[in-house]
C-alpha positions in Angstrom: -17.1 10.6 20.4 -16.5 8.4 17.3 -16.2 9.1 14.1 -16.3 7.7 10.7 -14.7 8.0 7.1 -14.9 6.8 3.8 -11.6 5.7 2.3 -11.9 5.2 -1.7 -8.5 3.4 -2.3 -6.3 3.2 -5.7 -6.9 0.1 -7.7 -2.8 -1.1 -7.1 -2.9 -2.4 -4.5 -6.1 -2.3 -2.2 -4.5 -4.2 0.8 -1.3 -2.3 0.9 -3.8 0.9 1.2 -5.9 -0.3 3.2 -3.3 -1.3 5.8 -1.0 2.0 5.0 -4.3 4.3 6.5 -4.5 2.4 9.6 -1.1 1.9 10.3 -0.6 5.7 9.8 -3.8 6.4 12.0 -2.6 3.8 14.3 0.9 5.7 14.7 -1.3 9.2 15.2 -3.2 7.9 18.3 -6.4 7.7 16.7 -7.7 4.0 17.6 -8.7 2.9 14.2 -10.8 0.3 13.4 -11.9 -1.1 10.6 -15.7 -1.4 10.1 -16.3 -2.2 6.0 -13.9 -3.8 3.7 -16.2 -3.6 -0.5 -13.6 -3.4 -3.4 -11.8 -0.7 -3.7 -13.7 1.2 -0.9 -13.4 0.8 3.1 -14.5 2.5 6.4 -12.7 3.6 9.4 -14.1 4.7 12.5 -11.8 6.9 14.8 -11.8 8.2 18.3 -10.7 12.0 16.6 -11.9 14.0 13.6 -8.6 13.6 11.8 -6.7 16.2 11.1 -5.5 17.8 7.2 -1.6 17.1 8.1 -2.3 13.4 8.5 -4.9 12.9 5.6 -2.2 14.8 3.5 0.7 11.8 4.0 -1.5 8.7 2.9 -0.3 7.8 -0.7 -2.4 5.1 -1.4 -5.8 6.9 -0.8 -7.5 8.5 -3.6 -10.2 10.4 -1.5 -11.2 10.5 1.9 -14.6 11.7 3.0 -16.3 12.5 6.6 -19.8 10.2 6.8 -23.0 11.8 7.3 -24.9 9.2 7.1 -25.1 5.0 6.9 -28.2 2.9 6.6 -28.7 -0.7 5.5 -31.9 0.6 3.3 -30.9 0.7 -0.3 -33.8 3.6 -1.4 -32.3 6.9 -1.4 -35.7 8.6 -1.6 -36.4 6.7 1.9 -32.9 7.4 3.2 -33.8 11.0 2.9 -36.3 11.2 5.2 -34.2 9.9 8.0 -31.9 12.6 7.7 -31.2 16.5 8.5 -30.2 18.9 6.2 -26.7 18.8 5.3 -25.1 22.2 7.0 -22.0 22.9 5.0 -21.7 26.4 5.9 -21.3 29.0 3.4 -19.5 26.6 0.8 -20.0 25.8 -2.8 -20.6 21.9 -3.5 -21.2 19.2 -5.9 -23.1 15.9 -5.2 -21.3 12.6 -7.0 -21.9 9.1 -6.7 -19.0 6.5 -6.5 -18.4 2.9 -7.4 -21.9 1.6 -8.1 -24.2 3.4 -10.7 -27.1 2.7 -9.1 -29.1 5.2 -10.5 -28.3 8.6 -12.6 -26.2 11.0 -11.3 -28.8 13.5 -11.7 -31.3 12.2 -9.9 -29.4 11.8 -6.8 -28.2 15.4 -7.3 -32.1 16.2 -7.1 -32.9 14.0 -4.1 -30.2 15.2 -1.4 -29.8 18.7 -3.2 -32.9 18.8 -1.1 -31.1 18.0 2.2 -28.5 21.3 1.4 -29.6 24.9 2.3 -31.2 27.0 -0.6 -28.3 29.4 -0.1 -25.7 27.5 -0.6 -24.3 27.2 -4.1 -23.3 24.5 -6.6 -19.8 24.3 -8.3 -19.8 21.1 -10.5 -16.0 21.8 -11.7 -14.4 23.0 -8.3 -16.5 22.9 -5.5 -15.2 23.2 -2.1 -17.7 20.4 -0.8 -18.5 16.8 -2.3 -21.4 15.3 -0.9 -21.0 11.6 -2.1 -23.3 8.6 -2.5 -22.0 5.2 -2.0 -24.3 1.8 -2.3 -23.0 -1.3 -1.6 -23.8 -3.8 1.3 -24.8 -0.3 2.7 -25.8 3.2 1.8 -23.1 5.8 2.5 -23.5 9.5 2.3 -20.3 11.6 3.3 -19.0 15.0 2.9 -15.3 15.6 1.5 -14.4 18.6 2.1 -11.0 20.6 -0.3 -8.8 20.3 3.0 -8.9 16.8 3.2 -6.9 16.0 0.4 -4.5 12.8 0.4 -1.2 12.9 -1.7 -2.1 10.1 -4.4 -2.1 12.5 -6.8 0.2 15.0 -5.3 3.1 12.9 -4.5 3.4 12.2 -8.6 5.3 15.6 -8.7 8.3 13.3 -6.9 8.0 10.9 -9.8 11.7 9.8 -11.4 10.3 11.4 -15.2 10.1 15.4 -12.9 13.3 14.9 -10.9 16.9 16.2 -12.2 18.8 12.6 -11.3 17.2 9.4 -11.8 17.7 5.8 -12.2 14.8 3.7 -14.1 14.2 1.4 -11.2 13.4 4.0 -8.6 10.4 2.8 -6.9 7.4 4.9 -7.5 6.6 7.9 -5.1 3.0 6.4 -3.6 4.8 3.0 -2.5 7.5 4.9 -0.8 5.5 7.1 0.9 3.2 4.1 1.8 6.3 2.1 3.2 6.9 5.1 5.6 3.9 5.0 7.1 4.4 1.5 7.6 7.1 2.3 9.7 5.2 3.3 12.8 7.0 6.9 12.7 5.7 10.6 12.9 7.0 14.2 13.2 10.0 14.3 15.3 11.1 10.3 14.7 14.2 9.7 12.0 13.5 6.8 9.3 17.2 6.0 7.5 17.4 4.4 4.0 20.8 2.5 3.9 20.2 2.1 0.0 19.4 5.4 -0.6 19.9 5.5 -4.9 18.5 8.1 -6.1 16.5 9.5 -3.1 12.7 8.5 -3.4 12.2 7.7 0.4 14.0 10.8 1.5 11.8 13.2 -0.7 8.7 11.3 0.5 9.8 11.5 4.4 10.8 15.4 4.0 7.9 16.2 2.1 5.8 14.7 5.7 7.9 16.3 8.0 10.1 13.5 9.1 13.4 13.5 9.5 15.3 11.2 7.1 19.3 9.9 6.7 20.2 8.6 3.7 23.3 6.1 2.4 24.7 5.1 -0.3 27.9 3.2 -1.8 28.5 4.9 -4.6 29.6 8.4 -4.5 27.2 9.0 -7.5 24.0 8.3 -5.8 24.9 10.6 -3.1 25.3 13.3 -5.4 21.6 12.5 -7.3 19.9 12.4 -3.8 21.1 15.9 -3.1 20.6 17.0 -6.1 16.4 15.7 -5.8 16.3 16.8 -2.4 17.6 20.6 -3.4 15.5 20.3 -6.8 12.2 20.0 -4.6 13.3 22.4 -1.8 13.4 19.3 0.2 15.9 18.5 3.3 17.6 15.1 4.4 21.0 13.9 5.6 23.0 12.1 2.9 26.0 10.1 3.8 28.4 8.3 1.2 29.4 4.4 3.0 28.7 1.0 3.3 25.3 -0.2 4.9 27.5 -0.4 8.0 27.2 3.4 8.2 24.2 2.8 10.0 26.4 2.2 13.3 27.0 5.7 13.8 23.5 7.4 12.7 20.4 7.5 15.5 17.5 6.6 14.2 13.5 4.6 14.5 13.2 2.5 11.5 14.7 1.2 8.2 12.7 2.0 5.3 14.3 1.0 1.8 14.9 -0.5 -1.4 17.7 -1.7 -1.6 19.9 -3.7 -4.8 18.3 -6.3 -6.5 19.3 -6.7 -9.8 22.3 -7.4 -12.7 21.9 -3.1 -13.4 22.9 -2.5 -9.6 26.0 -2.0 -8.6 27.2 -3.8 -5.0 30.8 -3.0 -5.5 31.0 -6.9 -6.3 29.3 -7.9 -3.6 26.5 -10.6 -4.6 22.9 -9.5 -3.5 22.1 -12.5 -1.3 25.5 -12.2 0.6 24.4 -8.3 1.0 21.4 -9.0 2.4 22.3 -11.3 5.2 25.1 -9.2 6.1 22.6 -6.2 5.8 20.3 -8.2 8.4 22.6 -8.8 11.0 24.0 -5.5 11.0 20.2 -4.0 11.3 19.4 -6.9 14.1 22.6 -5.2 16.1 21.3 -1.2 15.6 17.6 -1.8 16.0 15.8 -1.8 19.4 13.1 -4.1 20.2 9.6 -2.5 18.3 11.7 -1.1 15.9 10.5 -1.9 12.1 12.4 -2.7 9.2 10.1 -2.3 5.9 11.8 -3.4 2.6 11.2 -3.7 -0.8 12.6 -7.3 -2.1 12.0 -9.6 -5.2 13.1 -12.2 -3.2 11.5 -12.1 0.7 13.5 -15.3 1.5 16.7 -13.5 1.4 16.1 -11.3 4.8 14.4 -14.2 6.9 16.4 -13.5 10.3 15.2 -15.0 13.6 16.0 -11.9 15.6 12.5 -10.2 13.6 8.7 -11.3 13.3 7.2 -10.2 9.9 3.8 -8.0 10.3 3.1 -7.7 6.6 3.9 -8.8 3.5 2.9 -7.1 0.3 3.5 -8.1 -3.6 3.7 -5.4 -6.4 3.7 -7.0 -10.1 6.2 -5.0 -11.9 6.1 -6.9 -15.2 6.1 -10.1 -16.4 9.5 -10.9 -15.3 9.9 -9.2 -11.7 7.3 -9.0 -9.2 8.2 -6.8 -5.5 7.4 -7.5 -2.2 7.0 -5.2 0.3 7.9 -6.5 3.8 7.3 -4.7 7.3 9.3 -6.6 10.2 9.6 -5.5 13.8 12.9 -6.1 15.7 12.1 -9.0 18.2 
């Protein structure tokens, strides 16, 4: 049986979200494909109900709702008709509208509060069920339910301004965690960040349950990254070498950020000289499948025959520095 969700995605980046959830749903086994692409909003139909443990790693999702119902009919009084009540057990519940103010908020309260049971009751600041109205090339009603909460907001508890160590150009918390699930990995698989700084990709990864190895050059970093990690109550192994340390660790993908500017320190080693050795000493230590997703100003740098690129993604910064986000797979 198929089933379909609602995806309302941050305003950042849409296509990075948009890929991130079916990536990460691709990785879970559950056949995603994408059936409605409006602005900030998409649908996804699945061949599983998915479960809380997955919803909760997607970074770049606001909300995430179960559909009830779709219909190309654009009157909600007509929709109605078509429909059964809504069972949401015994739970208390709001009804909202998103994107499109079609009509007031209160009126479409009054036209599906008629679809929900007389005894259930309403909670308009902390329900445990949203029944949401969508219009747009179609109607949407779905149900989001409390469980099915997605770590956009969550994951800002990692952010550089709440941890102990940090360095200003840490890369935020809902990019990291999206470039992991990029990374075709789940519980059980290792990701290793050979540019570990301050320890942003291995408090995302703990935080899902994956494993994580971290490196850095300078002694310093090493010591901030364990000192995140424990700060959080988070676990990860952190190793103090050269990018070369990779050699000796096991691992299924490459997920960083690595130097990129005048502030970062390469031991004198100029960033485009780092980053071709860095690719041929990845091309030697990855199998075939295996992704490499990095966070560059300058994508040029790690073009290397030995990988295909999937994706690319660009993140404005400011005026001066805009990031790309590339996901390669080992040829």
């Amino acid at each position: 049986m198929k089933h379909q969700y609602l995806l309302e995605l941050g305003g950042e980046n849409t296509e990075l979200g948009k890929i991130e959830a079916l990536e990460l749903l691709s990785t879970e086994n559950y056949e995603p494909k994408l059936v409605l692409k409006e602005s900030s909003i998409i649908t996804i139909e699945v061949s599983n109900i998915i479960k809380p443990r997955i919803i909760r790693r997607l970074g770049m999702t606001k909300r995430i709702s179960k559909i009830f119902h779709e219909d190309k009919e654009t009157n909600l009084e007509k929709i109605v008709k078509k429909i059964s009540f809504l069972d949401i057990g015994q739970k208390t519940f709001a009804i909202r509208q998103i994107c499109n103010k079609v009509m007031s908020e209160k009126k479409i309260a009054h036209i599906l509060g008629e679809k929900i049971p007389k005894y259930n009751k309403t909670n308009l600041d902390n329900p445990e069920i949203k029944v949401l109205y969508y219009t747009g090339t179609k109607t949407i009603i779905s149900i989001w339910d409390r469980k099915l909460e997605t770590y956009y907001k969550k994951c800002l508890k990692y952010h550089i301004k709440n941890r102990p160590f940090f360095s200003p150009i840490s890369i935020h918390p809902r990019i990291a965690r999206s470039m992991i699930n990029l990374a075709n990995c789940s519980i059980n698989d290792t990701i290793i960040d050979p540019f570990c700084g301050t320890g942003g990709m291995l408090i995302e990864a703990s935080d899902m349950k994956i494993d994580s190895i971290g490196i850095d050059i300078m002694e310093k970093m090493v010591d901030y990254s364990i000192g995140n990690l424990k700060h959080f109550g988070l676990k990860s192994k952190v190793l103090e070498g050269d990018v070369a340390e990779i050699i000796n660790c096991k691992f299924k993908a490459i997920v960083t950020d690595p130097p990129y500017g005048i502030s970062t320190t390469t031991k004198g080693e100029g960033v485009d000289k780092l980053m071709k050795r860095c690719m041929n000493i990845f091309s030697e230590n990855m199998k075939q499948g295996d992704r490499l997703v990095m966070a560059l100003s300058k994508p040029e740098l790690i073009e290397n025959q030995n990988y295909k690129k999937i994706y690319q993604f660009q993140w404005y910064i400011h005026k001066s520095l805009t990031r790309y986000i590339l996901v390669m797979e080992r040829n």
